[in-house]
N, C-alpha and C positions, 0 to 999 in steps of 0.2 A: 245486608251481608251477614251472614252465620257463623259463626265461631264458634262455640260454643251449646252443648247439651245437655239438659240434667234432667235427673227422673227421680220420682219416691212413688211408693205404693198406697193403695188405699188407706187413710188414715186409720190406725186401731185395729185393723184387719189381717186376715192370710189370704190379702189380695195384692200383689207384686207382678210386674213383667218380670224375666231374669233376661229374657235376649230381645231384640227389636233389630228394625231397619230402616232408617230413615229416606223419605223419600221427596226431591222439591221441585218444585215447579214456578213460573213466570207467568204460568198463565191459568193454571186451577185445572186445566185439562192433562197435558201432556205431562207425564211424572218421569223425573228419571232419579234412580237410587244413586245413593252416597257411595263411591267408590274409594279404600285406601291401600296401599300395597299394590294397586293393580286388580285388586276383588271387590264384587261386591261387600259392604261391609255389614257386618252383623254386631252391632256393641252391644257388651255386657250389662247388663242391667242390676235391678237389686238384690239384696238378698234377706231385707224384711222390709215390712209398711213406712220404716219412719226415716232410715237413712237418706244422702241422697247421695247417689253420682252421678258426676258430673264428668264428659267427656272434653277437653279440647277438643276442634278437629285439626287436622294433621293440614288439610286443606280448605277452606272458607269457602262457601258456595253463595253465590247472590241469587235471589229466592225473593219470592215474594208471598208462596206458601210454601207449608211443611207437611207430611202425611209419616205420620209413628207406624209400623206395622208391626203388632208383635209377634213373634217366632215361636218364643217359650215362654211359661209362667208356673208361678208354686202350684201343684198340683194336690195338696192341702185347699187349695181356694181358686178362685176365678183370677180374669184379668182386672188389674187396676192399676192405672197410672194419672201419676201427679207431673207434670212436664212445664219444663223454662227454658226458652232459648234465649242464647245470648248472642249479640251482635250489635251493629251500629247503621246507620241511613247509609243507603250508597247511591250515588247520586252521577248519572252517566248522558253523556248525548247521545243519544240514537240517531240514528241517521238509515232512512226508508229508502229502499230500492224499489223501483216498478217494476225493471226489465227494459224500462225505454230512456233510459237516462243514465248517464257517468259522470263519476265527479272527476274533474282535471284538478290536476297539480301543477302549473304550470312553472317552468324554469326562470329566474331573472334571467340569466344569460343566454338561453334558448337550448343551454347544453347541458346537460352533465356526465361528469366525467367521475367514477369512483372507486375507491381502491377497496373500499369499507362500505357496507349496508347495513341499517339494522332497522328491518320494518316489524311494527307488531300489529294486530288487531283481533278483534274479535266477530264474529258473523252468527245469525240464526234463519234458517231455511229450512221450506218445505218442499226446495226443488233440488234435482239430483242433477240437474246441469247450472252451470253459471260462470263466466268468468269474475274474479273478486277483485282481481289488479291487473294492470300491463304497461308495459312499456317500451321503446322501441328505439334504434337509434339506424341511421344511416349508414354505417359499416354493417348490419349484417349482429349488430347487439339486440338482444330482446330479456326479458322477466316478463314471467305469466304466472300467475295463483288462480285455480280454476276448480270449480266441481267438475266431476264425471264418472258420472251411475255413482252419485253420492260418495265418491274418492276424492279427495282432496289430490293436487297434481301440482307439481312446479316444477316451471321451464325456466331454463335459464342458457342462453348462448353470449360468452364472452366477446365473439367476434370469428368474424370467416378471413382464414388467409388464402388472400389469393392468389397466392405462389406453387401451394402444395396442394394435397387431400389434407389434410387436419379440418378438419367439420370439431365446432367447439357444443355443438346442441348438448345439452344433458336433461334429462328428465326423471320428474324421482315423485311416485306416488306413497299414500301414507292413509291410513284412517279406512272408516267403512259406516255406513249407514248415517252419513252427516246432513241426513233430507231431515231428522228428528224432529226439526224445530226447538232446539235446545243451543244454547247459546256454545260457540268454541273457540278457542284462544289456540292464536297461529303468531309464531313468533320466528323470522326470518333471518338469520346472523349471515354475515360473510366475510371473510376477510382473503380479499383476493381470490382463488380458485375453492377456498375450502368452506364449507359450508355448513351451517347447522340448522335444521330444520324442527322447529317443535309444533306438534298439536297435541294442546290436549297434554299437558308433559310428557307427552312421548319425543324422545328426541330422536332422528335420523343427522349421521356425521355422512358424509360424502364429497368428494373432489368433482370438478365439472369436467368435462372435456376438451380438447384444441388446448394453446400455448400463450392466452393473454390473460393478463389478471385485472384488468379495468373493465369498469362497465362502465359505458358510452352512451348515452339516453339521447336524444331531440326532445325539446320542446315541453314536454310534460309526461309524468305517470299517473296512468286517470281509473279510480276504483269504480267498481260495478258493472265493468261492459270493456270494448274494446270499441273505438272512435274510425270512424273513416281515416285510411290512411292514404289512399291513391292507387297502394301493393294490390295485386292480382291477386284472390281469393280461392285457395285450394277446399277450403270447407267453413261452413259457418259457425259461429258458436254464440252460443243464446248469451244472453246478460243477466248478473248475478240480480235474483228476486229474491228480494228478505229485508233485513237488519243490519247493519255493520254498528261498530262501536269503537271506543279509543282506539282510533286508526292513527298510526306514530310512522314517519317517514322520515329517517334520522335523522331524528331529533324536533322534527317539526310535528307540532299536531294537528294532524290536518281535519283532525274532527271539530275544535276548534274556530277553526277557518272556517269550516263549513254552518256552525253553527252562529259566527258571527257575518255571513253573509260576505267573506272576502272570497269565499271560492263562488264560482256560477256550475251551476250543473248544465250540462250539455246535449243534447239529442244524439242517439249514436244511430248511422246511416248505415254504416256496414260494417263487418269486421274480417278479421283475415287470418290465417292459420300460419305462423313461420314456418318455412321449410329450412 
């Protein structure tokens, strides 16, 4: 994990960067630049051989390479840089998706019932479809987190009254080009109908639709795919192929679980689209 940036110039010389752009990667191939503000960032550099600055970052990127680009430099002299990163070991379970497998959460009580949510995780793909979570309960409640055409999408239905029209489905898309292969942070809040949706710190606030504020599960919420359920299939949806990581289902870690072998991963038969 990163934190931390410092630079000096050529020792004894009129060789300095003055601007650069930091760039990191997980895997030595795919590079994605430091973003702050919302911009690519461009930091200030020096302005002779022997000072040094040193930047915070405003946000810490876990990396396992770094690529300096520089932008500008003293025009007295060439490029020269003297460069420290600072940071500490970061140390995460991964947890590998095929496309043929989900991992279940299964319920002690075969139910749940809940007023409050707060799921987090992270995921890296090179596929533009995939379901990432689901869940489903026998009123007519469901939760989906899904790629589509590299969009992140979340569905959520409180419940169907079967008295009136009030249809409670809501859907709320977010992000764009998440096939990168670069890791993203999706962080789920609810509390009752209202909802907070972040990728990536980008937050989306929005209300769900219909008149209930519990969500009602059967059985289990199972990451990576969608499980045979018995429902009639209006369209298929592929299963999530990549990475996932500190996946947190309130309050439980289910990466954890998985890494100590209490969760079993599952074969997934078929899947099924809510209407």
């Amino acid at each position: 994990m990163i934190s931390a940036i410092a630079t000096q110039g050529r020792y004894s010389s009129s060789d300095w960067v003055t601007q650069y752009r930091m760039l990191y990667s997980d895997t030595g191939r795919n590079w994605k630049p430091y973003h702050q503000d919302g911009n690519i960032w461009a930091f200030p550099g020096n302005i002779n051989s022997d000072s040094v600055v040193r930047h915070d970052l405003q946000h810490p990127v876990i990396a396992r390479y770094v690529r300096i680009v520089p932008l500008d430099w003293n025009g007295e002299g060439r490029i020269g840089l003297r460069i420290e990163v600072y940071g500490c070991s970061y140390w995460a379970d991964v947890i590998n998706f095929d496309g043929h497998v989900v991992l279940p959460y299964r319920f002690r009580n075969k139910k749940m019932k809940t007023l409050k949510d707060v799921i987090t995780l992270k995921f890296k793909t090179s596929e533009s479809e995939g379901v990432i979570l689901h869940g489903e309960g026998q009123q007519g409640d469901y939760i989906t987190l899904e790629l589509k055409k590299a969009k992140l999408v979340f569905s959520l239905n409180l419940g169907i009254n079967q008295l009136g029209p009030i249809y409670g489905h809501t859907s709320v898309m977010t992000g764009s080009l998440l096939d990168d292969h670069h890791w993203h942070s999706v962080v789920i809040e609810r509390q009752g109908r209202s909802i907070n949706l972040t990728l990536d710190r980008g937050v989306q606030h929005f209300r769900t639709n219909g008149e209930f504020d519990y969500l009602d599960l059967d059985y289990e919420i199972t990451f990576g795919g969608i499980p045979f359920s018995g429902k009639p299939s209006s369209s298929s949806r592929k299963n999530f192929k990549g990475c996932m990581e500190s996946i947190n289902y309130n309050g439980i870690n289910i990466t954890d679980l998985a890494r100590r072998k209490k969760l079993e991963p599952s074969n997934v038969v078929r899947s099924f689209t809510p209407k």
